[in-house]
N, CA, C and O atoms as a printed pandas DataFrame, in Angstrom:
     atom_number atom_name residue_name chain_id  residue_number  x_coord  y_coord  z_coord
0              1         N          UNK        A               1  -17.678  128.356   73.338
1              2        CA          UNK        A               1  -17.058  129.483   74.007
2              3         C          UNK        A               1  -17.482  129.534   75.469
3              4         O          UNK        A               1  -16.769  129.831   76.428
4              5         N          UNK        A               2  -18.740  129.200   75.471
5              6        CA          UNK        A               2  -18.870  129.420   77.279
6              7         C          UNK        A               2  -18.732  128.212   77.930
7              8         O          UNK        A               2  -19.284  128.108   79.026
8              9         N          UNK        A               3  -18.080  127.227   77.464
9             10        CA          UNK        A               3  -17.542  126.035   78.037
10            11         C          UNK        A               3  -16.226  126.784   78.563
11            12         O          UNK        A               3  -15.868  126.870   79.738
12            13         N          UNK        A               4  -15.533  127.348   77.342
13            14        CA          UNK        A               4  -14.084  126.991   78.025
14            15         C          UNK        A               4  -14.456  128.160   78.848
15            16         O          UNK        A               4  -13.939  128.021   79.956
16            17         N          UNK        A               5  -15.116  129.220   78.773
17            18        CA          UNK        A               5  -15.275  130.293   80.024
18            19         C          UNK        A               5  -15.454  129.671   81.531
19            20         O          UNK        A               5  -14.746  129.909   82.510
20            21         N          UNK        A               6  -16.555  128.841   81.450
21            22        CA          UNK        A               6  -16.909  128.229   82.492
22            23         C          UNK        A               6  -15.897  127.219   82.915
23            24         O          UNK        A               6  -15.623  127.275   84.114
24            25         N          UNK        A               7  -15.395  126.481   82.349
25            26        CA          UNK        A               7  -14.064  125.877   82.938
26            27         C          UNK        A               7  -13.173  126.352   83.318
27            28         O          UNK        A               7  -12.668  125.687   84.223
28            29         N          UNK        A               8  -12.388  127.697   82.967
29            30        CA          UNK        A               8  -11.236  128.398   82.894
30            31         C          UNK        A               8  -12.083  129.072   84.832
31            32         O          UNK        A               8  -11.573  129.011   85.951
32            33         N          UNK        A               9  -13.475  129.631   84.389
33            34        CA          UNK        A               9  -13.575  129.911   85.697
34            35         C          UNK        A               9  -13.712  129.190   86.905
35            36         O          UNK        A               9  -13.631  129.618   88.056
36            37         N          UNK        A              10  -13.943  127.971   86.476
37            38        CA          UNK        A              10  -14.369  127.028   87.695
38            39         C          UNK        A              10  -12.738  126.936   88.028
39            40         O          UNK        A              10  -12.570  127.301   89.191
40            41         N          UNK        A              11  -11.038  126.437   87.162
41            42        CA          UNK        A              11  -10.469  126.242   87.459
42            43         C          UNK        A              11  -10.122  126.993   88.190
43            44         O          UNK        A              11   -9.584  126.408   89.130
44            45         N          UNK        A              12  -10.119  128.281   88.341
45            46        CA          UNK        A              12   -9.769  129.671   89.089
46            47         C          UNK        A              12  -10.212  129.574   90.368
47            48         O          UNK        A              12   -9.430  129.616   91.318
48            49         N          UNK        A              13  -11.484  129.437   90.503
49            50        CA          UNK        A              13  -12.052  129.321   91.801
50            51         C          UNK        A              13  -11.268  127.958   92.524
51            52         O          UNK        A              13  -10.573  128.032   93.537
52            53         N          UNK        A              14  -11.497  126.957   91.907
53            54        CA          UNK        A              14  -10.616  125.667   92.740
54            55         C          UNK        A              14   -9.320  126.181   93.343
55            56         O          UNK        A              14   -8.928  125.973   94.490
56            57         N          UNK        A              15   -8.746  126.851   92.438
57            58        CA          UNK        A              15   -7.456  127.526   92.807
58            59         C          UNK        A              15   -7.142  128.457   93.694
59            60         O          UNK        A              15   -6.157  128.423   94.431
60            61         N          UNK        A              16   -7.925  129.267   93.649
61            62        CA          UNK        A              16   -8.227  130.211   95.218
62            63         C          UNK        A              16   -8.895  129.590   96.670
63            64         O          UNK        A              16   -8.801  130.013   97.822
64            65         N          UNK        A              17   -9.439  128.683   96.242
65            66        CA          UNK        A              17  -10.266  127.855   97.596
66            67         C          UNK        A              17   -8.840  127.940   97.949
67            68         O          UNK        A              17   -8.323  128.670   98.795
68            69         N          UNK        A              18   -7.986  126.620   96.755
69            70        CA          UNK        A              18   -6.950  125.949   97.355
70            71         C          UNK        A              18   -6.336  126.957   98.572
71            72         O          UNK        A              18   -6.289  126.769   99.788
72            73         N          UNK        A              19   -5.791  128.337   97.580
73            74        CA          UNK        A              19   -4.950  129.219   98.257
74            75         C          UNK        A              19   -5.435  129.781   99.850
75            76         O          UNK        A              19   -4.812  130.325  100.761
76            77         N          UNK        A              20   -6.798  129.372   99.686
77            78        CA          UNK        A              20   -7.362  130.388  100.620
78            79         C          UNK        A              20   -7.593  128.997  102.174
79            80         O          UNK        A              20   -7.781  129.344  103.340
80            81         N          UNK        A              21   -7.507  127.571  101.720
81            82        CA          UNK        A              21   -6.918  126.688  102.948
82            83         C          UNK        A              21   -5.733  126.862  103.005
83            84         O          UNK        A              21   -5.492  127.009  104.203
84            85         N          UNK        A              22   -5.022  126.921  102.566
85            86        CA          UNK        A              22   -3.313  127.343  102.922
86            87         C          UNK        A              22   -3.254  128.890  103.819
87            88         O          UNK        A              22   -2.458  128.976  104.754
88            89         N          UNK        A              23   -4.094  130.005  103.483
89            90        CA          UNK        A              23   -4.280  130.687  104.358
90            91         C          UNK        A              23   -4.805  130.331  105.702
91            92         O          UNK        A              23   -4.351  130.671  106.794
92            93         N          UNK        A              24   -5.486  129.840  105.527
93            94        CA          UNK        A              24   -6.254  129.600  106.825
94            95         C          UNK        A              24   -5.321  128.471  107.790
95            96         O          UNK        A              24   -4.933  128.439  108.958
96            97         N          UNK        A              25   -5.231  127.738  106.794
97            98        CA          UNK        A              25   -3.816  126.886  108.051
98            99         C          UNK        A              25   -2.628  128.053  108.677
99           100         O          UNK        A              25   -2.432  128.197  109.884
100          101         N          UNK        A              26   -2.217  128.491  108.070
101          102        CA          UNK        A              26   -1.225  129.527  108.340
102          103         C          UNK        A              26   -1.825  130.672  109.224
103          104         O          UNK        A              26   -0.981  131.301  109.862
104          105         N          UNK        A              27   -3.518  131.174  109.425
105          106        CA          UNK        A              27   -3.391  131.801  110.247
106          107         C          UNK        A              27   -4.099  131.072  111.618
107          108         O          UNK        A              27   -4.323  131.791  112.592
108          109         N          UNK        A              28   -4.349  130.025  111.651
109          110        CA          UNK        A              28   -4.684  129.333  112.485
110          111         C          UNK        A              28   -3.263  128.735  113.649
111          112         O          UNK        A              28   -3.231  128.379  114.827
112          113         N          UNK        A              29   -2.295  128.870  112.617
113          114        CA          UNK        A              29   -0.871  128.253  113.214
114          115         C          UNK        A              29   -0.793  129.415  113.823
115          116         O          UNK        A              29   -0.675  129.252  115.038
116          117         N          UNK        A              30   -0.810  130.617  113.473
117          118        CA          UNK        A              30   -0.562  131.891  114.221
118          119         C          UNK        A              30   -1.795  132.386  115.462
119          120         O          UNK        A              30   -1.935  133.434  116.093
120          121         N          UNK        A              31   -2.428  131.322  115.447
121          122        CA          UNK        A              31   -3.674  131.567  116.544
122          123         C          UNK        A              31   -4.716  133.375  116.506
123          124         O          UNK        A              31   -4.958  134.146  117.435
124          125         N          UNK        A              32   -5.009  133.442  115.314
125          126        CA          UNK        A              32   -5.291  134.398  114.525
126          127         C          UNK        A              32   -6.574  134.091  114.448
127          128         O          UNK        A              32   -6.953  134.126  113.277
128          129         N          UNK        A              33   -7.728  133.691  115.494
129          130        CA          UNK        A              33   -8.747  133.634  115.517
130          131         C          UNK        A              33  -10.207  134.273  114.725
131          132         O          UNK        A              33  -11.215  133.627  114.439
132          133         N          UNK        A              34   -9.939  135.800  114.475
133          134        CA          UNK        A              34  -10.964  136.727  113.791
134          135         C          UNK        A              34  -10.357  135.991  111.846
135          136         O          UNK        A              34  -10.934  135.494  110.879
136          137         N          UNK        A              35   -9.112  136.313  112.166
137          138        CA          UNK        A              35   -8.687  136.297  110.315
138          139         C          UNK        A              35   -9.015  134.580  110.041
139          140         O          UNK        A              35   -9.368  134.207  108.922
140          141         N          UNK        A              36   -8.888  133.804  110.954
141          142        CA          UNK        A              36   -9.251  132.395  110.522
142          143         C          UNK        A              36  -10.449  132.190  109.869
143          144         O          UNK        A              36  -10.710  131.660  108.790
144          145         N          UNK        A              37  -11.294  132.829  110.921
145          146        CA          UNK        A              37  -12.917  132.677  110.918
146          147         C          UNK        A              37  -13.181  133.822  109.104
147          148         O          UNK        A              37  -13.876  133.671  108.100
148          149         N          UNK        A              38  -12.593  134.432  109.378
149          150        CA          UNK        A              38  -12.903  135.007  107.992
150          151         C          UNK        A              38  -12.826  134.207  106.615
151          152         O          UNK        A              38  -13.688  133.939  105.779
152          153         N          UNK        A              39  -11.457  133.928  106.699
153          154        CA          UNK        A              39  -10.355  133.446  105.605
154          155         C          UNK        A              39  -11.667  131.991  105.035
155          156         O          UNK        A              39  -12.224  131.809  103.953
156          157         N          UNK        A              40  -11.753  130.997  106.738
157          158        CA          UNK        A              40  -12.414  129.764  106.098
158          159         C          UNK        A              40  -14.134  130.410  105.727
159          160         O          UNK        A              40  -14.963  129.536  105.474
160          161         N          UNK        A              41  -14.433  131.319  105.711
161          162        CA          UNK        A              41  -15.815  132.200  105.249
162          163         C          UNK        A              41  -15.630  132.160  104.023
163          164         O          UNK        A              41  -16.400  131.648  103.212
164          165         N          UNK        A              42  -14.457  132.767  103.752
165          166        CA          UNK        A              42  -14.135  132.973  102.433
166          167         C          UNK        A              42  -14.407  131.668  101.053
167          168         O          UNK        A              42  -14.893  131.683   99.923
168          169         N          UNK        A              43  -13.736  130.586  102.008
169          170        CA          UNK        A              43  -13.246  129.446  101.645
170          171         C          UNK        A              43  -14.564  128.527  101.218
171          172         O          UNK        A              43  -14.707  127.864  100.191
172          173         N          UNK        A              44  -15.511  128.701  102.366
173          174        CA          UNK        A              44  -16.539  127.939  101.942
174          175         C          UNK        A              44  -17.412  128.360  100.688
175          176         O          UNK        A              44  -17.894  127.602   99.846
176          177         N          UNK        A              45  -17.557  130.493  100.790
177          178        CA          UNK        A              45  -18.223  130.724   99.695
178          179         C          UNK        A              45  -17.836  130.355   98.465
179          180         O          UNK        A              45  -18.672  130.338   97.562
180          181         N          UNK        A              46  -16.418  129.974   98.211
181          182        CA          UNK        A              46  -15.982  129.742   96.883
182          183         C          UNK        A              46  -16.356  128.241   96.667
183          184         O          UNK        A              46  -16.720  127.907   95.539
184          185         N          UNK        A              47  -16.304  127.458   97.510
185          186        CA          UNK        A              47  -16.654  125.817   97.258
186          187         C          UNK        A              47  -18.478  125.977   97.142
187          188         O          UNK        A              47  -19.048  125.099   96.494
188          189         N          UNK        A              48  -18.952  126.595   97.492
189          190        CA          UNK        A              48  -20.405  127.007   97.378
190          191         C          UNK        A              48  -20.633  127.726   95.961
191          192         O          UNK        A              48  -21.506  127.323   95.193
192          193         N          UNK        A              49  -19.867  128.727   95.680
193          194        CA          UNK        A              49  -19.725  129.033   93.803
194          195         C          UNK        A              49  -19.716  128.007   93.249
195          196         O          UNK        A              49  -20.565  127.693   92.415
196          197         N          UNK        A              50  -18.517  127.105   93.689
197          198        CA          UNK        A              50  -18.188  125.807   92.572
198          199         C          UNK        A              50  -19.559  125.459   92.360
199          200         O          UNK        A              50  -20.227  125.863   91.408
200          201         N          UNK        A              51  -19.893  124.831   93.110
201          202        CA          UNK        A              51  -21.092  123.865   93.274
202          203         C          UNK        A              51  -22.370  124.638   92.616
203          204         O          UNK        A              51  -23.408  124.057   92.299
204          205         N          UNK        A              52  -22.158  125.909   92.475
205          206        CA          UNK        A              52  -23.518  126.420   92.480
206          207         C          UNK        A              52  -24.995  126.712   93.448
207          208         O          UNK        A              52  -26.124  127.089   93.133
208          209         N          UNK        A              53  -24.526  126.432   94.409
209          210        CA          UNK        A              53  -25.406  126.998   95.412
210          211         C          UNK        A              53  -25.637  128.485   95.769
211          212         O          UNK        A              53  -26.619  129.065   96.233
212          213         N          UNK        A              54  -24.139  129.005   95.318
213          214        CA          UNK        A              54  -24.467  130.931   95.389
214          215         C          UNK        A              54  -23.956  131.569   93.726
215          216         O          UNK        A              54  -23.228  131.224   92.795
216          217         N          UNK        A              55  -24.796  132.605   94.070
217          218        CA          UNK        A              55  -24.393  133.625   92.729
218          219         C          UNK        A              55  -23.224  133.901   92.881
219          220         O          UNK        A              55  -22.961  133.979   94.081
220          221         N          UNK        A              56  -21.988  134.178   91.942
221          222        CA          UNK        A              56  -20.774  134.945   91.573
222          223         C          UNK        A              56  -21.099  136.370   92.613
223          224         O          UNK        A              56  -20.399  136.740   93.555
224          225         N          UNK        A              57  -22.029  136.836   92.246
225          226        CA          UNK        A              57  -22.682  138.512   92.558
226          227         C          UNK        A              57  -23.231  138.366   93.263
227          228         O          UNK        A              57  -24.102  137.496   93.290
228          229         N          UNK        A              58  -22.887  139.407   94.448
229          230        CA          UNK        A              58  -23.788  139.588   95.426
230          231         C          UNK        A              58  -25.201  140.578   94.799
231          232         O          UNK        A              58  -26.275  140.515   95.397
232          233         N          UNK        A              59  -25.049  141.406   93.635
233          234        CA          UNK        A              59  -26.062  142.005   93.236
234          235         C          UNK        A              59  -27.207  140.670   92.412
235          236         O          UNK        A              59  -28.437  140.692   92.432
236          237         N          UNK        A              60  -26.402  139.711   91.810
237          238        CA          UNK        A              60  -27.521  138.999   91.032
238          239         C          UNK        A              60  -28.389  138.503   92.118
239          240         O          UNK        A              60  -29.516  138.288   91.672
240          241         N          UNK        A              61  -28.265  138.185   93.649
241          242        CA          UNK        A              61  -29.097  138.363   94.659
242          243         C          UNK        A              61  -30.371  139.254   94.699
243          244         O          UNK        A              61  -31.566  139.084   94.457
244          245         N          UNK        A              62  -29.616  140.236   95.093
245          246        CA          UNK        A              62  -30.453  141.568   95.649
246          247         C          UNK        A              62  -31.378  141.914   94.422
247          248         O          UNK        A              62  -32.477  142.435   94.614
248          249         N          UNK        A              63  -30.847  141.574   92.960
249          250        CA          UNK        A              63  -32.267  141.453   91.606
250          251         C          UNK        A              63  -33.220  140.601   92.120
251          252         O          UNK        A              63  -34.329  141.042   92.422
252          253         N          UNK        A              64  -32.884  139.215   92.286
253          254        CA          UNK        A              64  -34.024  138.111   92.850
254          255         C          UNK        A              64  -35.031  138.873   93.295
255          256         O          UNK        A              64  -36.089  139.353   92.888
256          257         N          UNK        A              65  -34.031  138.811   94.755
257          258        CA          UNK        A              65  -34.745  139.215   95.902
258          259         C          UNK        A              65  -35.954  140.572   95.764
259          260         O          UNK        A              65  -36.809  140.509   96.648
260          261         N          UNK        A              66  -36.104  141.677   94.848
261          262        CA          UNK        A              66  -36.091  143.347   94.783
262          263         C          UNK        A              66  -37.985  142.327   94.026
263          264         O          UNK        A              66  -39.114  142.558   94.458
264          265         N          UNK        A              67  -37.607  141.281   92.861
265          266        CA          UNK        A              67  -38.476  140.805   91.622
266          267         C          UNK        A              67  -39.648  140.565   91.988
267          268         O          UNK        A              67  -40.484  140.181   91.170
């Protein structure tokens, strides 16, 4: 069961990165400087989920961090 969870979620995330470079091309074409810089923010934290370098939660952080 927490296979296919974890797959179903990893596929999700791949899928929003995807969506979220297609944003960012599109607001970059529009010379949309602040929303670019955001959008590829966005973009990296989710390829950084994939991978596992960051928590899902910004709270499973702030537990660490408090411990």
């Amino acid at each position: 069961m927490s296979y296919i969870y974890s797959r179903r979620r990893t596929e999700t995330l791949d899928y929003l990165q995807a969506m979220l470079g297609q944003l960012r091309t599109m607001a970059e074409a529009e010379r949309c400087d602040m929303l670019t810089y955001l959008i590829e923010m966005a973009y990296l934290e989710a390829g950084d989920i994939i991978r596992g370098e960051r928590p899902i939660n910004v709270d499973q952080t702030q537990r660490i961090d408090t411990a």
